[in-house]
C-alpha positions in Angstrom: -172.6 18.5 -49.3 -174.6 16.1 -46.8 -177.5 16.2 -49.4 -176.9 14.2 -52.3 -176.9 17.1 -55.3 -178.0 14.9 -58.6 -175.6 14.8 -60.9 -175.6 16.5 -64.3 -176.9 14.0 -67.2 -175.1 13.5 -70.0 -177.8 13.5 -72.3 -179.3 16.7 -70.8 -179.2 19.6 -73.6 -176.8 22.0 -73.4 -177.3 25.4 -72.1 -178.6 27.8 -74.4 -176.0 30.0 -76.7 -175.7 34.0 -75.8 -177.8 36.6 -77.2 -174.2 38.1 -78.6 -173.6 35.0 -81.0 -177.6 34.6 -82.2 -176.6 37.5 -84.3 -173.5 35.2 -86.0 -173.4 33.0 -89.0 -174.4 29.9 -87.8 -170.6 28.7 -89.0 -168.7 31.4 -86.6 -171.8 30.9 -83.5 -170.5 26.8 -82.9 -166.6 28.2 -83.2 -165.7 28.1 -79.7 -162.7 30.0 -80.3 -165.2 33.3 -81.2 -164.9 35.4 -78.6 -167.7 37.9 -78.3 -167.2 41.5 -78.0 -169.8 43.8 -76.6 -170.1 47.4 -77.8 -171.0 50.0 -75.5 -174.3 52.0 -76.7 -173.0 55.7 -77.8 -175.8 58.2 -76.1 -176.0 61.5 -78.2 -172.9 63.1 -78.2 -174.1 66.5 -76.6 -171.2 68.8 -74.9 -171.1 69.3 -71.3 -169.9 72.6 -71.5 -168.5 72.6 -67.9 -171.8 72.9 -66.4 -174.6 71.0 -64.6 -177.7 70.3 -66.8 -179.6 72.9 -65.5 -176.9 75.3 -65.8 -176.5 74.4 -69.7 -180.0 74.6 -70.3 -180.7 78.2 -68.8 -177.7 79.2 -71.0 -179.0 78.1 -74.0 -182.6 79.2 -73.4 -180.9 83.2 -73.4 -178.7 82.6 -76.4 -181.4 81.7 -78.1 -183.4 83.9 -76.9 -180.8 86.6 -78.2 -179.8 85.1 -81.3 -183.8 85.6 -82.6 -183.8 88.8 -81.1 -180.8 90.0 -83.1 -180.1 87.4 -85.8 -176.4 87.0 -85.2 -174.3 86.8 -82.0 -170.9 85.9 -81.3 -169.6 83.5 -78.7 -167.2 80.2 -78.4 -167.3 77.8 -81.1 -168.6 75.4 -78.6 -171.3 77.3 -77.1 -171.8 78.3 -81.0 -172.0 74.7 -82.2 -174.5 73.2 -79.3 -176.6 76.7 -80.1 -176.9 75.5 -83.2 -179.4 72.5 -82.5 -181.5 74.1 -80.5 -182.2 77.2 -82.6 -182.7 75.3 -85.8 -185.8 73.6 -83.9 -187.3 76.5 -82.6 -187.6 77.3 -86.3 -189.6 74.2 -87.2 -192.0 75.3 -84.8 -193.2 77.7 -86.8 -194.3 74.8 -89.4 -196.6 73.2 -87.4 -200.3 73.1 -88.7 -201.5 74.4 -85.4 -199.4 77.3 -84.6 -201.2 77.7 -81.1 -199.9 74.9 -80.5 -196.2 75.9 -81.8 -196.3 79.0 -79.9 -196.5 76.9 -76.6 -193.5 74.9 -77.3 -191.6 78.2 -78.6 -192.4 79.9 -75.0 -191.2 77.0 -73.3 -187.5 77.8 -74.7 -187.6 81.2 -75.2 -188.0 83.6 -72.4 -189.7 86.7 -74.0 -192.6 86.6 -75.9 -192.1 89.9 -78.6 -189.4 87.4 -79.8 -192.3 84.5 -80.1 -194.0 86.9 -82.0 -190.9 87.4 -84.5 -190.1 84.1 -84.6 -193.1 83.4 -86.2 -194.0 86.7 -88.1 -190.5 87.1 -89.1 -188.0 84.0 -89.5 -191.4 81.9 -90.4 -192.3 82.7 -93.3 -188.4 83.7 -94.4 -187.8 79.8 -94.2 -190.9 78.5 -95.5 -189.6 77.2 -98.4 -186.3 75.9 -96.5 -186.0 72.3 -95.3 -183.4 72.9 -93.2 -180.3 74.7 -92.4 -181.6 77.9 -90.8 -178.6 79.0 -89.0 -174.4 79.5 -89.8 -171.6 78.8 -87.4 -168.5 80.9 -88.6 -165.4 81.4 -86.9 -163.4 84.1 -86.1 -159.5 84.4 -86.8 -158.6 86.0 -83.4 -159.4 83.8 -80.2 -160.9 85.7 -76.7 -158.3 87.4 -74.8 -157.3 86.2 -71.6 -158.4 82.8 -71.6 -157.6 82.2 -75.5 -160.5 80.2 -76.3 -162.0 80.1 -80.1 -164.6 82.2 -81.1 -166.8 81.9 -83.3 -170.3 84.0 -84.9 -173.3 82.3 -85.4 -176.4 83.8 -87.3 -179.6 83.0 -89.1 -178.7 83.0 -93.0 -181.1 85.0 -95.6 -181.0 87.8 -93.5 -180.8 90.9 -94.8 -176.8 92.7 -94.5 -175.4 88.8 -94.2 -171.5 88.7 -95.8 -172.3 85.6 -97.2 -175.6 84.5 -99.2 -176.9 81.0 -98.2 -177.6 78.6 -101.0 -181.2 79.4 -103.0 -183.3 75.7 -101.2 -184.3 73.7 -104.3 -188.4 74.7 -103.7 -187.4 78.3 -103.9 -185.9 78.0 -107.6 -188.7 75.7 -108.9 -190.8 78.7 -107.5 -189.6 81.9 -108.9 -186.4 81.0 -111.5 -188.1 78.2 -113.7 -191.0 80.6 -114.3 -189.4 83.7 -114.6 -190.8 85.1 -117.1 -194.6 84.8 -115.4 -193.2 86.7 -112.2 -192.0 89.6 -113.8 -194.8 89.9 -116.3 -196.9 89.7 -112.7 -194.9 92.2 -111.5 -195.4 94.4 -114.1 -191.7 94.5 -115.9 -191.5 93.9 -119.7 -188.9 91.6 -120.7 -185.8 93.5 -122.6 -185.4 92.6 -126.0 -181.6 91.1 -127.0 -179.2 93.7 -128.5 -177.2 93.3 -131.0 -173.3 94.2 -130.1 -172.4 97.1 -132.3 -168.2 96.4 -132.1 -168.3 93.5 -134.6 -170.6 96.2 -137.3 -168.0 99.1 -137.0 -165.2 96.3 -137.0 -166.8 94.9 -140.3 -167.7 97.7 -142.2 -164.4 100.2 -141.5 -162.7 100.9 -144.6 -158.8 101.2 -144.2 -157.2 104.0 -146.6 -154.7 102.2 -148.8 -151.6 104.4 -149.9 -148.9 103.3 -152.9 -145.4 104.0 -152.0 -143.2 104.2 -155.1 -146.0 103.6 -157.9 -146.6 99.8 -156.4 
């Protein structure tokens, strides 16, 4: 260059280390021979489904809307599986201390409001003493004819005519099964006293005739 450029002093300091190695050992940041890595950040692993955003989310707002209405629908395990997120939080709507206030986030999902109302009058108090877990993603043997993609049934558990029963939440058996005995005297039902098995008497007491064969 025509302009003298100042040359670079030897006893200038040297330029400060990457923001990869501050997070090394002090012994592997002055290695030179480290050679940083940068991971990519992950973003929640949501499925596409094959459709634009908007697309996806109109879907999901009527299979919800259908899985509340009839508690159990079946569709493709994928569809099924990315379901399951969204209708697990529509339930913890319904534990909000202001349920106005859950109600308006429930209609902005759902699409009808007599489902609002049994969301919250139905599936609410069902789940009260549930932390989470609302819903079941089971699937089917036979795949969809035609395209042969897997199916799979997903439905809220505890609901009455389910094949399977869910596991009893840890609230509910503090609740009714440590004091037992208080909820059926509440409700009115004497406890049955034990009784004793009669087998081992008539075993016990049963004479056998003896007979002597030739005078022994």
């Amino acid at each position: 260059c025509l302009i003298p450029c100042p040359l670079p002093s030897p006893l200038a300091p040297p330029p400060p280390p990457p923001p990869e190695l501050l997070l090394l050992p002090p012994r592997l940041a002055s290695d030179p021979t480290i050679i940083v890595v940068i991971m990519r950040k992950r973003l929640a692993q949501y499925r596409k489904l094959g459709r634009t955003p908007e697309h996806k989310w109109a879907m999901l707002r009527n299979m919800v809307t259908s899985l509340i209405k009839h508690e159990r629908i079946v569709t493709t395990a994928p569809k099924a599986k990315e379901l399951r997120h969204l209708a697990e939080k529509v339930v913890g709507y319904t534990k909000k201390k202001h349920v106005v206030h859950g109600k308006q986030m429930a209609l902005r999902i759902i699409r009808e409001e007599p489902v609002v109302t049994k969301l919250f009058d139905i599936l609410g108090p069902r789940y009260e003493d549930r932390d989470g877990g609302y819903t079941r993603v089971m699937k089917l043997s036979r795949p969809r004819k035609g395209d042969n993609a897997p199916m799979a049934a997903i439905e809220y558990v505890d609901r009455p005519g389910e094949i399977r029963a869910a596991r009893v939440p840890k609230r509910r058996k503090e609740k009714y099964f440590q004091n037992l005995e208080e909820v059926l005297k509440n409700a009115g039902i004497e406890p049955i006293e034990p009784i004793e098995p009669i087998e081992d008497k008539i075993r016990t007491n049963k004479k056998y005739p003896t007979k002597k064969y030739n005078g022994i």
